[in-house]
C-alpha positions as CSV (number, residue, x, y, z in Angstrom):
1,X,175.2,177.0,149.6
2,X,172.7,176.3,146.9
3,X,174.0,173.1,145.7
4,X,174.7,171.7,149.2
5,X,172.2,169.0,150.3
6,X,171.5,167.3,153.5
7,X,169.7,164.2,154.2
8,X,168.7,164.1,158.2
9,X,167.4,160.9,159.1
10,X,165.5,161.3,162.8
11,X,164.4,164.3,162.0
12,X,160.4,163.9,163.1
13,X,161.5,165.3,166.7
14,X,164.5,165.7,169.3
15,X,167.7,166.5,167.4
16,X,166.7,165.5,164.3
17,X,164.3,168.1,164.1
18,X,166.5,170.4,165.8
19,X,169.2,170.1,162.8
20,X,167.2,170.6,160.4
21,X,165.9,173.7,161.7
22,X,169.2,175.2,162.3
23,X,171.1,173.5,158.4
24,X,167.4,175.1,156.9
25,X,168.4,178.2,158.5
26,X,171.4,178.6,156.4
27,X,170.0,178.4,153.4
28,X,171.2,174.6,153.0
29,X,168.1,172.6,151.3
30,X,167.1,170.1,153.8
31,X,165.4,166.6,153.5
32,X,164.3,164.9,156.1
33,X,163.1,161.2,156.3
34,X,160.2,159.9,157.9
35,X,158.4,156.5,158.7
36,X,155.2,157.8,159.2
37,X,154.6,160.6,156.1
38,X,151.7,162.5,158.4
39,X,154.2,162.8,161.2
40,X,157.0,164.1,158.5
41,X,154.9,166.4,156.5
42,X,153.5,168.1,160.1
43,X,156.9,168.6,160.6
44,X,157.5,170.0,157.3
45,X,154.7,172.4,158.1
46,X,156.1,173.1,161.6
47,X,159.9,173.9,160.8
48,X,158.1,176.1,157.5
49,X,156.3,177.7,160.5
50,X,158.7,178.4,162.4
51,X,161.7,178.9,160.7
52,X,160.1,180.2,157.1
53,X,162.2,178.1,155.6
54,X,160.8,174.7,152.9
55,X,162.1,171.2,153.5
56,X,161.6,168.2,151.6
57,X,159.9,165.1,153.2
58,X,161.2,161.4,152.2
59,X,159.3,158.7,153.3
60,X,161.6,156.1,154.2
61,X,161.7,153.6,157.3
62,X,165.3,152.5,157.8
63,X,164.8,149.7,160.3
64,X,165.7,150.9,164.0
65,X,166.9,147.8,164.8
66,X,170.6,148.6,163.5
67,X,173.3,148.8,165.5
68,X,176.0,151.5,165.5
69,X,178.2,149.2,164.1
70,X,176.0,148.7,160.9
71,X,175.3,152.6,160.9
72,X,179.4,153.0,160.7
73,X,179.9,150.0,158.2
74,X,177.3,151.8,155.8
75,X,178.8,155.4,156.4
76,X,182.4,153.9,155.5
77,X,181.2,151.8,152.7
78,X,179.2,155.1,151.1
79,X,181.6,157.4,151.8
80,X,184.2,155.2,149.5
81,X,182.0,154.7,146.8
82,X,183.2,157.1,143.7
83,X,179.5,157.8,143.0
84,X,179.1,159.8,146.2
85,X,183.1,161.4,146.1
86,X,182.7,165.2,146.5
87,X,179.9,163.8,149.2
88,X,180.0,164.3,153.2
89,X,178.9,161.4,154.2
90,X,179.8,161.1,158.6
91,X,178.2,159.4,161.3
92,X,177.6,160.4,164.9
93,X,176.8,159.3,168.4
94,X,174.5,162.6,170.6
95,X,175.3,161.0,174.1
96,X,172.1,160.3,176.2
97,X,169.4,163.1,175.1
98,X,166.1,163.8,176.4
99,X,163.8,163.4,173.6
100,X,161.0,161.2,172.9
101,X,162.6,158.1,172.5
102,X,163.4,157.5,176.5
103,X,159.3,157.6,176.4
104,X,158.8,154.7,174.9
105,X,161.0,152.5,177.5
106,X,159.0,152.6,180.5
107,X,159.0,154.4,183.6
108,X,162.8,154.3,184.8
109,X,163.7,154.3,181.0
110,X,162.0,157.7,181.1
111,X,163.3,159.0,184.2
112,X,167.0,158.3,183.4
113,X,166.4,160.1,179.9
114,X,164.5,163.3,181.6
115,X,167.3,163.4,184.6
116,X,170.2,162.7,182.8
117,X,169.6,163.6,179.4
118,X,170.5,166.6,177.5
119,X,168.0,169.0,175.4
120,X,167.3,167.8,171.8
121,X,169.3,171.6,170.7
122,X,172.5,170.3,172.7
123,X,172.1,166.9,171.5
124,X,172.2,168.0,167.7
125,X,175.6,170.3,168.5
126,X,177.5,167.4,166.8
127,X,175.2,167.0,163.9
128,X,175.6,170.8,163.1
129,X,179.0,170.6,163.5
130,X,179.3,167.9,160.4
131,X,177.4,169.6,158.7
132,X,178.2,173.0,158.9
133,X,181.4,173.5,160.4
134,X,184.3,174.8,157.3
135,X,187.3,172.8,159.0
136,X,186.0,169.0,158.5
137,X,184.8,169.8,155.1
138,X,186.9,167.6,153.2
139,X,186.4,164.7,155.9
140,X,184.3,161.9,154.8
141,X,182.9,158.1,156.2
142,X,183.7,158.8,159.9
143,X,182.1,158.6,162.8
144,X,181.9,161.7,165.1
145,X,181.1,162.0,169.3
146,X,181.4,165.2,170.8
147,X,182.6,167.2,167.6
148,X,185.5,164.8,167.7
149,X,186.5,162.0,165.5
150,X,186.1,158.9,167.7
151,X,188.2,155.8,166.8
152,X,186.2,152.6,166.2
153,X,186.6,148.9,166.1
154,X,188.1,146.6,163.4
155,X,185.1,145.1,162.7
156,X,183.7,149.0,161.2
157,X,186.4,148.5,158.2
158,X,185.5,145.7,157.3
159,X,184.2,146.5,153.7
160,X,183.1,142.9,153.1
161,X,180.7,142.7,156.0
162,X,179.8,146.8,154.2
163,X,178.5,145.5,151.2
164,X,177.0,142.3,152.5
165,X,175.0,144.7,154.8
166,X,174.1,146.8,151.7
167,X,173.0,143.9,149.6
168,X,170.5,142.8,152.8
169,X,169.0,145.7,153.1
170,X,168.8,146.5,149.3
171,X,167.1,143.5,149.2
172,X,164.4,144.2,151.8
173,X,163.9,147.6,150.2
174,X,164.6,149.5,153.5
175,X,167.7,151.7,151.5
């Protein structure tokens, strides 16, 4: 596994964190990106803590204003690029987890994320699965939900849109 490489975006807190703990745990070198670079190198510190394991910090803000849609566009358009063949490069929906982000919604934002929502560890079961598991290893530039490939709109093929996308946010620096 030394030449394996994953890039966890989210990985500050909730399931983010939670895959990078588990991928580090492997032996898999992990790097995790952060908006905040204090908040990404305590957590650097805190999965080295606890885990004993090194992971690299990126600081990179990637605009949480996209939409799944562009998240799958991006994945697709990657995954068929011949610079990144020999890449996994998958997308994934967690389902409604408790984490930090129902926090910042107000009250009954917060209460349907606490009653409803699963723990950060179950919410990254999907996450680990792309990552780890040996039977999707050669699958690349889908989109996961549940540890299952879940079928998608026309609109996420749509290569055209893809590389518009890419150029806009190449543009604004945010990839």
């Amino acid at each position: 596994m030394d030449n394996l490489v994953a890039l966890i975006t989210g990985a500050t807190s909730g399931i983010g964190m939670e895959a990078a703990k588990a991928i580090a745990s492997t032996g898999i070198k992990v790097v995790i990106t952060a908006r905040d670079m204090e908040k990404g190198l305590k957590t650097q510190s805190d999965i080295l803590q606890e885990t004993g394991y090194r992971i690299e910090v990126l600081k990179c803000d990637l605009a949480s204003q996209q939409s799944i849609l562009a998240v799958i566009l991006l994945t697709r358009l990657l995954a068929s690029k011949p610079e990144y063949q020999g890449i996994r490069i998958n997308c994934m929906h967690p389902g409604l987890v408790n984490t930090s982000l129902g926090r910042h919604g107000g009250r009954v934002f917060n209460a349907v994320f606490t009653l409803f929502g699963k723990p950060a560890a179950k919410g990254a079961d999907t996450l680990l699965y792309m990552a780890l598991w040996p039977k999707i290893q050669n699958i690349s530039g889908e989109y996961f939900v549940n540890r299952k490939l879940k079928r998608t709109t026309r609109q996420s093929y749509d290569m055209q849109a893809a590389e518009k996308l890419l150029g806009i946010l190449e543009s604004k620096r945010i990839v």
